[in-house]
Wavefront OBJ file of the C-alpha trace (Angstrom):
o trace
v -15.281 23.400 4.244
v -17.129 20.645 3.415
v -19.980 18.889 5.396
v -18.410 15.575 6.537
v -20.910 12.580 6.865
v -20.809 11.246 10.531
v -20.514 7.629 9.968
v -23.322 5.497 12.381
v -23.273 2.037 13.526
v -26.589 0.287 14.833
v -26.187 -0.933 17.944
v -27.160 -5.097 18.640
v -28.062 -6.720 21.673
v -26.660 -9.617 23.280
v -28.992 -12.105 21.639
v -28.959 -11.418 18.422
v -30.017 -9.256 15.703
v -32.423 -6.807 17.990
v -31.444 -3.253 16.896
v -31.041 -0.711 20.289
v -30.510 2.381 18.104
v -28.004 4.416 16.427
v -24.579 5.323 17.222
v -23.054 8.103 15.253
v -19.281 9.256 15.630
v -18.178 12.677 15.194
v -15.299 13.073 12.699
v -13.472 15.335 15.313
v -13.429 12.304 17.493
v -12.140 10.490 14.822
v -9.433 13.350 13.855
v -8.637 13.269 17.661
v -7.919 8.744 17.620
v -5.612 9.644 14.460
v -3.607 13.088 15.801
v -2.931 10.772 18.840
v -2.498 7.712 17.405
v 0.000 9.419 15.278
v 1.994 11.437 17.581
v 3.137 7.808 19.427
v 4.963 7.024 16.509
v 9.088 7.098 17.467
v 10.446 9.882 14.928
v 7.463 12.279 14.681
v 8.423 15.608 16.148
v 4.844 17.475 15.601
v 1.976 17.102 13.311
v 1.112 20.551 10.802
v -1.686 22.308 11.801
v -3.315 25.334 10.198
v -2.655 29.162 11.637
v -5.437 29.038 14.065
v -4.554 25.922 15.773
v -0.916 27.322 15.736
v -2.205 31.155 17.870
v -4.002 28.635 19.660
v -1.497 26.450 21.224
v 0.311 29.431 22.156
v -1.804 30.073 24.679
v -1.856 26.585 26.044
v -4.666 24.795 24.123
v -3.877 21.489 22.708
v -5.277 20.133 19.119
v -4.917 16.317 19.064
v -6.817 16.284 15.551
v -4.713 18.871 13.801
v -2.460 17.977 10.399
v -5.190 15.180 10.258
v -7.706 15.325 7.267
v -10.886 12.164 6.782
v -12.622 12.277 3.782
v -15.180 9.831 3.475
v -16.066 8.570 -0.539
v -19.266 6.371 -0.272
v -18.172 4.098 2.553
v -14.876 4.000 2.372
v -12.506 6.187 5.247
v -9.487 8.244 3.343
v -7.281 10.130 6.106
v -4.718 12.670 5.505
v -1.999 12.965 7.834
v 0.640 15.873 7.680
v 3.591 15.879 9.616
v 7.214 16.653 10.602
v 9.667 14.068 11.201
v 12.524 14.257 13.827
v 16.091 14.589 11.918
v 17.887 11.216 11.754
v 14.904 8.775 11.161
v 14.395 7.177 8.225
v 11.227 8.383 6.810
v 10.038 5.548 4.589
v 9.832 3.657 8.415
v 8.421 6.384 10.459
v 5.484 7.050 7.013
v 5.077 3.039 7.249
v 4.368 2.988 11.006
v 2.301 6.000 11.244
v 0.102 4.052 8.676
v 0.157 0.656 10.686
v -0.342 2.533 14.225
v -3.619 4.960 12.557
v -5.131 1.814 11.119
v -4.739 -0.550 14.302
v -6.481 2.494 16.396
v -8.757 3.644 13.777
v -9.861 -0.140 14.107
v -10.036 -0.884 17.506
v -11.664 2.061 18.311
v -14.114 2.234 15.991
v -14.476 -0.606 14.228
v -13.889 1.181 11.010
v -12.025 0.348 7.691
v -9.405 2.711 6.768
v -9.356 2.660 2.572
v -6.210 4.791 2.714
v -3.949 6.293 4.757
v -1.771 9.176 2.913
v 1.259 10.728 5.427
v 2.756 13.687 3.967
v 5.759 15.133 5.528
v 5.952 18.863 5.623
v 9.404 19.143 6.991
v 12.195 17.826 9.239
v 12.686 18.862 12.829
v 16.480 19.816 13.542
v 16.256 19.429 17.144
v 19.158 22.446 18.160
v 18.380 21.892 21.895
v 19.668 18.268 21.555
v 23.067 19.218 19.714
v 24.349 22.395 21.798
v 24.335 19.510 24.886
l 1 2 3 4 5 6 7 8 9 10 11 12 13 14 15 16 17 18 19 20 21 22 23 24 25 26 27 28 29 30 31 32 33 34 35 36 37 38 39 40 41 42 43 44 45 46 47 48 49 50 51 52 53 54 55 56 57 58 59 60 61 62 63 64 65 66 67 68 69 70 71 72 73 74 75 76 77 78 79 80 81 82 83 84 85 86 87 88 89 90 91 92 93 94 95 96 97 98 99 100 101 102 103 104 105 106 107 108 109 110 111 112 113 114 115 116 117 118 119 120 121 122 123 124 125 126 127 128 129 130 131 132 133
């Protein structure tokens, strides 16, 4: 895998331009803001992780950051989402709001701009629980 650049903000006081120090943010905290951020969205049934995170959460451990991929190209943020929409929302809508809900976090959380924000659905959730009722 490869290395991901922590991005770093310098910290400045109350009166004005007097640098404290430096603030870095690790990119699983930002994978973490965008798994959550995207599992709000109305219509998203689960976000794709990889094998590991599936054993995992078998046993009861929770990955907020999986199906979430950051790249960063020179300053600019690109995120990857993967995910699996609920049957009977329109996708276009739930893609669109899963972009507007990662970017209004990403933001005020971090004070970061997102370049892009790529969903890709990996499948539809055919909730049988909800139909046998």
């Amino acid at each position: 895998m490869a290395d991901k650049a922590n991005p770093s903000f310098a910290g400045k006081s109350s009166k004005g331009d007097e640098v404290l120090g430096r603030v870095q943010l690790a990119p699983e905290v930002l994978e973490v803001i965008i798994g959550i951020a995207t599992n709000e969205v109305d219509g998203v049934a689960t976000t794709k992780g990889n094998f590991a995170t599936g054993v995992a959460e078998k046993f009861g451990k929770v990955f907020h950051g999986k199906g979430v991929k950051t790249d960063w190209t020179g300053d600019k943020l690109v995120i990857d989402v993967y995910c699996v929409v609920q049957y009977g929302h329109s996708i276009p809508t739930v893609a669109t709001e899963i972009q507007r809900q990662i970017r209004h976090a990403v933001y005020n959380m971090t004070s970061l701009e997102t370049e892009e924000i790529n969903v890709h659905i990996t499948g539809i959730d055919f909730d049988t629980n909800a139909e046998s009722e």
